[in-house]
C-alpha positions as CSV (number, residue, x, y, z in Angstrom):
1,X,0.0,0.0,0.0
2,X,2.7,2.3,0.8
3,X,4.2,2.1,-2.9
4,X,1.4,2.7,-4.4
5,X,0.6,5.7,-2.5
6,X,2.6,8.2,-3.7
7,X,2.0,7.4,-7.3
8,X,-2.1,8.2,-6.4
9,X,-1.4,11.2,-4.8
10,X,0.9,12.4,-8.1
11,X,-1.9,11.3,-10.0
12,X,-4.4,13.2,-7.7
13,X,-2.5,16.3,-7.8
14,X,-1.8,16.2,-12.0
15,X,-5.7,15.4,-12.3
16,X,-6.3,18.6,-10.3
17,X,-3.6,20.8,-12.1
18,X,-5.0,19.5,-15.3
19,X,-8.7,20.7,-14.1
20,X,-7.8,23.5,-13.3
21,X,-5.9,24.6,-16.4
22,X,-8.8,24.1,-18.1
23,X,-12.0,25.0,-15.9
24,X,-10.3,27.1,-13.4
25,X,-11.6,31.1,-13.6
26,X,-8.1,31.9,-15.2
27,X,-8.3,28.6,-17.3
28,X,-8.2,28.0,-20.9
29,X,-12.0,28.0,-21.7
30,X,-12.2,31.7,-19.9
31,X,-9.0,32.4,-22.0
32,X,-10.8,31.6,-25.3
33,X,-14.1,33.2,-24.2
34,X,-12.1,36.3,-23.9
35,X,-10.4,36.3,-26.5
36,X,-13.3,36.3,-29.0
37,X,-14.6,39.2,-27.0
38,X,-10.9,41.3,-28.0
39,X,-11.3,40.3,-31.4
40,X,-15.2,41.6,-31.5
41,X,-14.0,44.5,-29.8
42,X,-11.3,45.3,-31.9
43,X,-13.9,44.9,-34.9
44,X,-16.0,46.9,-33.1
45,X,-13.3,50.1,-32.7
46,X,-12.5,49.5,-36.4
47,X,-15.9,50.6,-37.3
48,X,-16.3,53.1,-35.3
49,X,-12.8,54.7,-36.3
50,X,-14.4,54.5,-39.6
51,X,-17.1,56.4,-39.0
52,X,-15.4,58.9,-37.3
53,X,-13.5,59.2,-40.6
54,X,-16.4,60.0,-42.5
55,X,-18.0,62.0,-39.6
56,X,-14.8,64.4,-39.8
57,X,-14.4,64.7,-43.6
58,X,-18.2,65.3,-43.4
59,X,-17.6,68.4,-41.4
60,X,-15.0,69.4,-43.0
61,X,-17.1,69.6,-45.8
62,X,-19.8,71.6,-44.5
63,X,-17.5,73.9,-43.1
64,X,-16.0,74.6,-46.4
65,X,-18.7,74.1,-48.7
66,X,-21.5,76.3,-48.9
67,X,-23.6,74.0,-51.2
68,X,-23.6,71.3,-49.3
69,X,-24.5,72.9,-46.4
70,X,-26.9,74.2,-48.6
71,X,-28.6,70.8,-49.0
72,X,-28.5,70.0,-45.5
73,X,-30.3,72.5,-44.7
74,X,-32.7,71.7,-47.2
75,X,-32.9,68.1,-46.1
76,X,-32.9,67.8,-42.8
77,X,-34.8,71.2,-42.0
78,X,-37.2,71.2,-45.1
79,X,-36.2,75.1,-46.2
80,X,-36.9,75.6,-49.4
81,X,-36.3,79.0,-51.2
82,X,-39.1,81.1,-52.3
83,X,-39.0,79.5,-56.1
84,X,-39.1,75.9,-55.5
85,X,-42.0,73.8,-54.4
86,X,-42.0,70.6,-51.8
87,X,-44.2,67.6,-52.9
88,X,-44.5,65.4,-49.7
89,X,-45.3,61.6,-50.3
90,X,-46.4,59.2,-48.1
91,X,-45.0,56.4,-46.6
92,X,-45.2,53.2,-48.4
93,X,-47.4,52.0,-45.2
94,X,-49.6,54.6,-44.6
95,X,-50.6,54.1,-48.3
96,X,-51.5,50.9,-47.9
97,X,-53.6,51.4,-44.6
98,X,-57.3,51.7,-45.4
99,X,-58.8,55.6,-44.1
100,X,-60.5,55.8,-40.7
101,X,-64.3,55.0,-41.0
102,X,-64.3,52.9,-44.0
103,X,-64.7,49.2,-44.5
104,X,-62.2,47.0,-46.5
């Protein structure tokens, strides 16, 4: 009994290490889990440098472009000048919504 002892408690204490490597809190499965997290988050700041490229040469843009602040201003605040004319559609689902009070 006493040779065999040692070699159980080696294999005790490998079988634990092993465990532990793997399903521990620092262990490989956390390892992996986070490092698909870095990579989406790196992904992630990619993007948004990119849009914060386009953002920039956007206002760049309107700074130094009078026309296109121009159409801004004509999109996104509906001016018009006094020579032009606005034709408002409606939406694709209000179209196809039958009017209050009638039957289909």
């Amino acid at each position: 009994m006493r040779r065999w002892l040692p070699w159980l408690l080696l294999t005790v204490i490998i079988g634990y290490m092993g465990w532990s490597l793997v399903f521990s809190d620092h262990g490989y499965l956390v390892y992996r889990q986070e490092q698909q997290q870095l990579q989406a988050l790196q992904q992630q700041l990619k993007t948004l440098k990119q849009q914060r490229q386009q953002l920039a040469g956007e206002i760049l843009r309107l700074r130094n472009d009078p026309q296109a602040l121009e159409e801004l201003v004509h999109r996104e605040l509906g001016y018009v000048h006094p020579d032009e004319f606005v034709l408002i559609m409606p939406d694709q689902k209000q179209a196809e919504q039958p009017a209050a009070g009638t039957t289909p």
